[in-house]
C-alpha positions, 0 to 999 in steps of 0.5 A: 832054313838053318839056324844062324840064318834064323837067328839073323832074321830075329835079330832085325827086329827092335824087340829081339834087339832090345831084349838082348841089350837088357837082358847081357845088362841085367845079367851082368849086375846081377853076377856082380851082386849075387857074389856079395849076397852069397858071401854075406849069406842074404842070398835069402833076402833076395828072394824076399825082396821078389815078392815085395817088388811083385807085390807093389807091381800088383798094386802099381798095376792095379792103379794103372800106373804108366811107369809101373817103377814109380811105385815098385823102385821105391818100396822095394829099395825101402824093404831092402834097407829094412831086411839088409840093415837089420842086424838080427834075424835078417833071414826071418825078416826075409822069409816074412817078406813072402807074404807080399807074394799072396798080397799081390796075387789077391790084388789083383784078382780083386781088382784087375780088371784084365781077363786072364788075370792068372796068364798075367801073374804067370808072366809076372811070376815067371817071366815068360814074355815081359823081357820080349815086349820092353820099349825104347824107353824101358831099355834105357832106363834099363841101361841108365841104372844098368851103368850106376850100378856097375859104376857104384860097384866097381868104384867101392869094390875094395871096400865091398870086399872088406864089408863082405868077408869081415864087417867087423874088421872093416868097421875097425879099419874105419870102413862104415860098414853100415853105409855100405851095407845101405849101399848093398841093400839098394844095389839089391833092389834096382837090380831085383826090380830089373830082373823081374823083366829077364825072368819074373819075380819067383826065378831072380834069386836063382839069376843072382845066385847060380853064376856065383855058385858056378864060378865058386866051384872053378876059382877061389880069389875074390875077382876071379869069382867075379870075373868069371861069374859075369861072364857065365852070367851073360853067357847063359842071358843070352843063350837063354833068351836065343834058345828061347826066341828059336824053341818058344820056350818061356824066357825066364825058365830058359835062361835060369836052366842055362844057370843050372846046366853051367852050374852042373857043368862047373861042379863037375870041372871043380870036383876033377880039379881038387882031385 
């Protein structure tokens, strides 16, 4: 059997569907943040941010919440207004936000009661199967939050881009910087908490990070980057989980190796370029 014909019998089922339609939205807000973060040089902060959602998705987990969102959403769209907003020493903040990774992993070793407690923080951790097993109901909330996203972004791009490259001058133009610094913070973390399901808690730095890295190499203009980082972005989204799905290999590792290669592959192209 070739391996469009493979293809064609995966995509008939509801689960290989659905985690395409979530993963191309997840991928797609992700490359719109990740420009911003790396701009602004919080791209550290993201990656706190993982260990706080992972730690209140321990404990979410541990009280048997149907709808492990209801609790991770809200503390950690918190701890990103905290980290984000603070105006000094954001990037140890940031780091000091790891420390909910070894609180979420004691958690539920104390108190789960699964019994493969490491396979689960495994899958946690590195998103190895979680985007694969998304319900009808996780897929919309997915594409709800997926569209407020992207709708908040597109309709306050011009002041973004004012905040990301000179807070002060935006500040003096009459921009408030903070408000939109808020806005960030809690894009930030609806799209980490999404992410988690495409490649777990320890790899979202790397989705938000590498397609802007990548599309840095190539273009120099703001929407160029951006443009360009959205489409590599769901470019390597959904050939990872394809590949992924055709080779059982891990989703999340998969899909950020996608990243990686794109990225060598752009810094190859930019540095011939500049020549």
């Amino acid at each position: 059997m070739g391996i469009f014909e493979q293809l064609s019998g995966y995509l008939s089922f509801s689960f290989v569907r659905y985690a395409l339609i979530a993963g191309v939205l997840i991928a797609l807000c992700s490359s719109l943040l990740g420009v911003t973060l790396v701009l602004k040089r919080f791209s550290v902060i993201g990656d706190g941010l993982s260990h706080v959602a992972f730690g209140a998705l321990a404990i979410a987990t541990v009280l048997h919440l149907q709808n492990n969102m209801i609790l991770v959403m809200p503390v950690t769209v918190l701890c990103a207004v905290l980290l984000l907003c603070a105006n000094q020493n954001a990037k140890i903040k940031g780091d000091a936000a790891i420390a909910m990774l070894a609180l979420g992993y004691l958690i539920q070793n104390l108190f789960s009661q699964s019994a493969n407690v490491s396979g689960d923080v495994c899958s946690t951790l590195f998103g190895s199967s979680s985007i694969l097993t998304l319900s009808k109901l996780d897929v919309w909330i997915c594409v709800g939050m997926s569209v407020i996203v992207m709708a908040v972004f597109f309709l306050c791009y011009h002041k973004i881009f004012a905040v990301t490259f000179d807070e002060t001058f935006a500040s003096a133009t009459g921009i408030r910087a903070g408000a939109y610094n808020f806005l960030i913070a809690v894009i930030t973390a609806v799209i980490i908490v999404l992410a988690m399901n495409l490649v777990g808690s320890l790899l979202t730095s790397a989705l938000i990070v590498f397609p802007a890295l990548s599309a840095m190499r190539i273009f120099r203009s703001f929407r160029g980057v951006i443009l360009s980082a959205a489409v590599i972005s769901v470019v390597c989204a959904v050939g990872g989980i394809l590949i992924s799905i055709l080779a059982s290999t891990p989703v999340g590792a998969t899909v950020v190796i996608a990243d990686l290669v794109v990225f060598l592959g752009c810094s190859a192209v930019g540095a011939l370029v500049r020549r």
